[in-house]
C-alpha positions in Angstrom: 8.0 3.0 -17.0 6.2 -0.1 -17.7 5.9 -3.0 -15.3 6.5 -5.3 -18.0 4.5 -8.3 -16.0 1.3 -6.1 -15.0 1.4 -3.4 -18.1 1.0 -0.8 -15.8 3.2 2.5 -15.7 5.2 2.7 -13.0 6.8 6.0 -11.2 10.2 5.1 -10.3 13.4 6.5 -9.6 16.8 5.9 -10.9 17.5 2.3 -10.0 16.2 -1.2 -10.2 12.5 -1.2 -8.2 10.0 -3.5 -8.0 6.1 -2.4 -9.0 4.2 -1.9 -6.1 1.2 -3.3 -8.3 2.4 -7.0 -8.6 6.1 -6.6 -6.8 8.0 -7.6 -10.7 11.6 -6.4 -10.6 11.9 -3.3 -13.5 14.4 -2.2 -14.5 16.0 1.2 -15.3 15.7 3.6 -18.4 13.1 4.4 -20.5 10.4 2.2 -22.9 11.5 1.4 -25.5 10.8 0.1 -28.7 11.6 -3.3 -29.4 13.8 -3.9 -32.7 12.8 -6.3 -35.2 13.2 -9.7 -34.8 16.2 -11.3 -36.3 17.8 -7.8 -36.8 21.1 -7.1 -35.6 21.6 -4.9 -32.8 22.0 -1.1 -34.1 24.6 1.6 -31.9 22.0 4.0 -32.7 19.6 4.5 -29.8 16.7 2.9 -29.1 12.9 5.1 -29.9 11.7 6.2 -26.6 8.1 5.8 -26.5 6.4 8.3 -23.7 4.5 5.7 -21.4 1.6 8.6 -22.3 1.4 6.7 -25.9 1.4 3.5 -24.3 -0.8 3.7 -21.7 -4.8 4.0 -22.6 -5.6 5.5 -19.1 -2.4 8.3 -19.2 -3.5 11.4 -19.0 -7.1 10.9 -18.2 -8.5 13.1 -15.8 -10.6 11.3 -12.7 -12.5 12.3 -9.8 -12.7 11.1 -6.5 -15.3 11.4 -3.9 -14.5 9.8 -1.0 -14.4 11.5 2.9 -12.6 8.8 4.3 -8.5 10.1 3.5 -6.7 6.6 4.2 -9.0 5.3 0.9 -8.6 8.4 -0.9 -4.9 8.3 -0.8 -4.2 5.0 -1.4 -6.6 4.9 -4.8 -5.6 8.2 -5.7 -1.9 6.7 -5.4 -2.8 3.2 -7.4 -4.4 6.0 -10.1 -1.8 8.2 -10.6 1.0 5.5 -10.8 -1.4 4.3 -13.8 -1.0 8.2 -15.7 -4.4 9.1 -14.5 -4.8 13.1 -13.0 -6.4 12.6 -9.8 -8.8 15.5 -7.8 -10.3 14.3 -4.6 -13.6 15.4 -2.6 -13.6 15.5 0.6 -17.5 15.7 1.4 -21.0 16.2 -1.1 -20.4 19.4 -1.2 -17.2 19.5 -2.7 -17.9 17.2 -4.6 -20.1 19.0 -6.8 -18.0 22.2 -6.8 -15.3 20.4 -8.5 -18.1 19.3 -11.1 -19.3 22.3 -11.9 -16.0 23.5 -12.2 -13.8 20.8 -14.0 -14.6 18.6 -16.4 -13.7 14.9 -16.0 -13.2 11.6 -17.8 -14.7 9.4 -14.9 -16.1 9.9 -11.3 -15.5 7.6 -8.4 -18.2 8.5 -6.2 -18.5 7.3 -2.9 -22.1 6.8 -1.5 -21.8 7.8 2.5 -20.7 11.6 2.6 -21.3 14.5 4.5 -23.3 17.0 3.2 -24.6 15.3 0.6 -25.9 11.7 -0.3 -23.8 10.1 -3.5 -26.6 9.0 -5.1 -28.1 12.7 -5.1 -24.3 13.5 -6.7 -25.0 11.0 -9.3 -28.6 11.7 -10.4 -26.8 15.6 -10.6 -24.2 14.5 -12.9 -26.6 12.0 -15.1 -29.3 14.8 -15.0 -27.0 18.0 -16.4 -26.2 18.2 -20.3 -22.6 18.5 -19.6 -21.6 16.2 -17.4 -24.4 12.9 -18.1 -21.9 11.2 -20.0 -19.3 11.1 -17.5 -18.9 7.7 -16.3 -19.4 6.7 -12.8 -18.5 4.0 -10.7 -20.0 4.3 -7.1 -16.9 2.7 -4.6 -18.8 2.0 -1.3 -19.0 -0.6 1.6 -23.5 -0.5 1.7 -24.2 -3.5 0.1 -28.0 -3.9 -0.2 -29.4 -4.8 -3.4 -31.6 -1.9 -3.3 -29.1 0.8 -3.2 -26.8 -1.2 -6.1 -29.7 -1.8 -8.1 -30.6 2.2 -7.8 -27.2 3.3 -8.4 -27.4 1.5 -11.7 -30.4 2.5 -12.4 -29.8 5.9 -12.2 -26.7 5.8 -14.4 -23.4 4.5 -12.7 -21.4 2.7 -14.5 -20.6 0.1 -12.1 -21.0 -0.5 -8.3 -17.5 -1.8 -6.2 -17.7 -2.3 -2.6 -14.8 -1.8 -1.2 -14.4 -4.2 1.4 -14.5 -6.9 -1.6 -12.1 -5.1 -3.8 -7.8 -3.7 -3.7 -6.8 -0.3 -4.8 -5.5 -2.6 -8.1 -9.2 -3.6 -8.8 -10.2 -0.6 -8.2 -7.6 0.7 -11.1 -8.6 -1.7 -13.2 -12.5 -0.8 -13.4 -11.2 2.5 -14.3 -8.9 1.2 -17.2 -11.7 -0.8 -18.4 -14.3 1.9 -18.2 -12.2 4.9 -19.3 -10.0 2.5 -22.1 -13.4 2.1 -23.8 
């Protein structure tokens, strides 16, 4: 469903709920097309558009890097209620298994991980073939101009802290990035 105040899709349930994005009341059923103006109201059905076709994000598949689990659940929440597919990374180290492994339409990397540094993750993704032109945005609470200023320099897409931002900016970095 789409929020139809915030655009966003919305997993709900049978019943009236409100979108936990902006808290707008939506209603029931399915999208769906809007007649024509001025025409008279058919008995035949409404189309049913899939909020896959609607959405520019839905389907995309993201990564997230973060070893803190209270962040990585609430943005993988915020994500998925916006159609992305979400994998998280505990740690360096799994994060670059699932690298290797997967392929990915963006990375949210966070910068202070165990095992390894983010910024070593990054210059691995912008420094193999396959994976350099995976977009990155680097989510982390270090905010000296050095470190943002190397993070863009060595390919990230964008730098959030996350002290400064909500899971719902965080979302919308990604739309912006990934709707590209």
């Amino acid at each position: 469903m789409i929020c139809p105040a915030c655009m966003q899709s919305v997993n709900i349930a049978l019943g009236v709920e409100k979108c936990p994005l902006c808290g707008a009341r939506i209603p029931t059923g399915s999208v769906k097309q809007p007649t024509e103006a001025g025409a008279a109201a058919s008995s035949e059905p409404a189309t049913v558009i899939p909020v896959s076709s609607v959405l520019p994000s839905a389907g995309s598949k993201v990564l997230l890097i973060e070893d803190d689990l209270f962040i990585s659940e609430i943005y993988k929440r915020n994500l998925e209620m916006s159609g992305y597919q979400v994998d998280i990374a505990m740690g360096g180290f799994e994060g670059r298994e699932k690298i290797k492994a997967n392929v990915y339409d963006m990375v949210l990397l966070d910068l202070m991980l165990p095992g390894v540094n983010g910024l070593d993750i990054l210059k691995d993704i912008k420094g193999n073939e396959q994976t350099q032109k995976t977009p990155v945005i680097i989510v982390s609470n270090l905010e000296q101009d050095e470190i943002i200023e190397q993070g863009l320099l060595l390919g990230a897409a964008k730098y959030l802290t996350k002290s400064r931002i909500s899971p719902q900016d965080m979302v919308a970095a990604v739309n912006e990035i990934v709707g590209r």
